[in-house]
C-alpha positions as CSV (number, residue, x, y, z in Angstrom):
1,X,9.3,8.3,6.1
2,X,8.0,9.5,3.2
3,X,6.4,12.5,2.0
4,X,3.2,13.6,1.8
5,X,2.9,14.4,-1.7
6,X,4.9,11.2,-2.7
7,X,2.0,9.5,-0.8
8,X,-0.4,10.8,-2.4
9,X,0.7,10.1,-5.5
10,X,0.5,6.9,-4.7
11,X,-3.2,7.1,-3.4
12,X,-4.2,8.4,-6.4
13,X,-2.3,6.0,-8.8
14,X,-3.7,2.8,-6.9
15,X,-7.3,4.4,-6.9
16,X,-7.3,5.0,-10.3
17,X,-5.2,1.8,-11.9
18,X,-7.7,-1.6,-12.3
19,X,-6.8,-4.0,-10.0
20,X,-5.9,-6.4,-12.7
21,X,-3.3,-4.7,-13.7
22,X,-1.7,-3.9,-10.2
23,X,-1.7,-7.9,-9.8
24,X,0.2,-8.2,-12.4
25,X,2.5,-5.6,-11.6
26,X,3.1,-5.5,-7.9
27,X,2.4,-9.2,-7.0
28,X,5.7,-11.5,-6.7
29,X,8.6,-12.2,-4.3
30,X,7.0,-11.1,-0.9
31,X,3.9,-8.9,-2.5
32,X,1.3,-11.6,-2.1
33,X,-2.1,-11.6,-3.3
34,X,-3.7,-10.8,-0.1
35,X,-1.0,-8.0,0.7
36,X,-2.7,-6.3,-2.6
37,X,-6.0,-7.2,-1.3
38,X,-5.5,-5.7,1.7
39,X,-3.6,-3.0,0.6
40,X,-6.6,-2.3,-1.8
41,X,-9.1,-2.0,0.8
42,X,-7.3,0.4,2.5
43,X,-7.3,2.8,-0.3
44,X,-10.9,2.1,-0.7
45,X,-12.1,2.7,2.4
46,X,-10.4,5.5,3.6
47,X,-9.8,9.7,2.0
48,X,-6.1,10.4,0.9
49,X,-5.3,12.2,4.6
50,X,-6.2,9.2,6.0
51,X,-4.2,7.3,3.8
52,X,-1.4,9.0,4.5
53,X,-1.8,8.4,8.6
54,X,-2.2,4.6,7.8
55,X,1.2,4.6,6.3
56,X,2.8,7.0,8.9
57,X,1.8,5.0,11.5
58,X,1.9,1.3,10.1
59,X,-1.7,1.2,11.0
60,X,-5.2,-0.2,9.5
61,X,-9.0,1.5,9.7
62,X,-11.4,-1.0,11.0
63,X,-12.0,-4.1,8.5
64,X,-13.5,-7.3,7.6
65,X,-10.0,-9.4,6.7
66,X,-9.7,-13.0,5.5
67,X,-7.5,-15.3,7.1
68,X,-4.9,-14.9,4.8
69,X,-5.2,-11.1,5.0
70,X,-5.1,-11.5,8.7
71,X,-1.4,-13.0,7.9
72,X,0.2,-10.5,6.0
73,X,-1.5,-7.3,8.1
74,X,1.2,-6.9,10.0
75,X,4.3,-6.9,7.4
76,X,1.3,-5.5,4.9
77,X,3.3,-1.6,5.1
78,X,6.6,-2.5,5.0
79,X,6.0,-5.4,1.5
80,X,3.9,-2.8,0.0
81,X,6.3,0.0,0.4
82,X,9.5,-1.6,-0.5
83,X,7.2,-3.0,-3.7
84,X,6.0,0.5,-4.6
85,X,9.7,2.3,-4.3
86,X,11.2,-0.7,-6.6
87,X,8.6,-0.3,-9.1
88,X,9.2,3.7,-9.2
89,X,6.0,4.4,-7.9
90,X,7.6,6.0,-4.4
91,X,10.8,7.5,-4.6
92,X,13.8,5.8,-3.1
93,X,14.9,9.6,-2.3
94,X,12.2,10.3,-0.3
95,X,12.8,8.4,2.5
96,X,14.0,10.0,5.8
97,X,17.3,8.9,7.7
């Protein structure tokens, strides 16, 4: 797990960064396109306390997907964490034993 505020954080920094330029940063390897699309919408659609009970409990709010969103919803927390703490944007420290 990881903390709140470390959550947050990264709320904030995907709200506020264009999504051009979290394509090019975050997509590759097993970050697809519709795992950042997905991911996206999330952040969109819900407040930052809500955010942070998605991501606790590997879960969605209710959502109009694509196929290929439907594909990757399941692995869509675990890509997009493991993305965010190899890019520095979570802390590899802040995870729980």
């Amino acid at each position: 797990m990881f903390l709140d505020q470390d959550l947050l954080s990264l709320y904030d920094f995907l709200r506020s960064t264009p999504e051009g330029h979290l394509k090019k940063m975050m997509v590759g390897g097993k970050m697809s396109e519709a795992h950042l699309r997905v991911l996206l919408k999330v952040v969109r659609s819900c407040s930052n306390q809500e955010f942070i009970q998605y991501v606790q409990s590997s879960g969605l709010p209710k959502m109009k997907l694509s196929a290929a969103e439907m594909a990757v919803k399941e692995d869509l927390w675990d890509v997009s964490l493991n993305v965010c703490t190899q890019l520095g944007l979570l802390p590899k420290a802040a995870k729980a034993a």
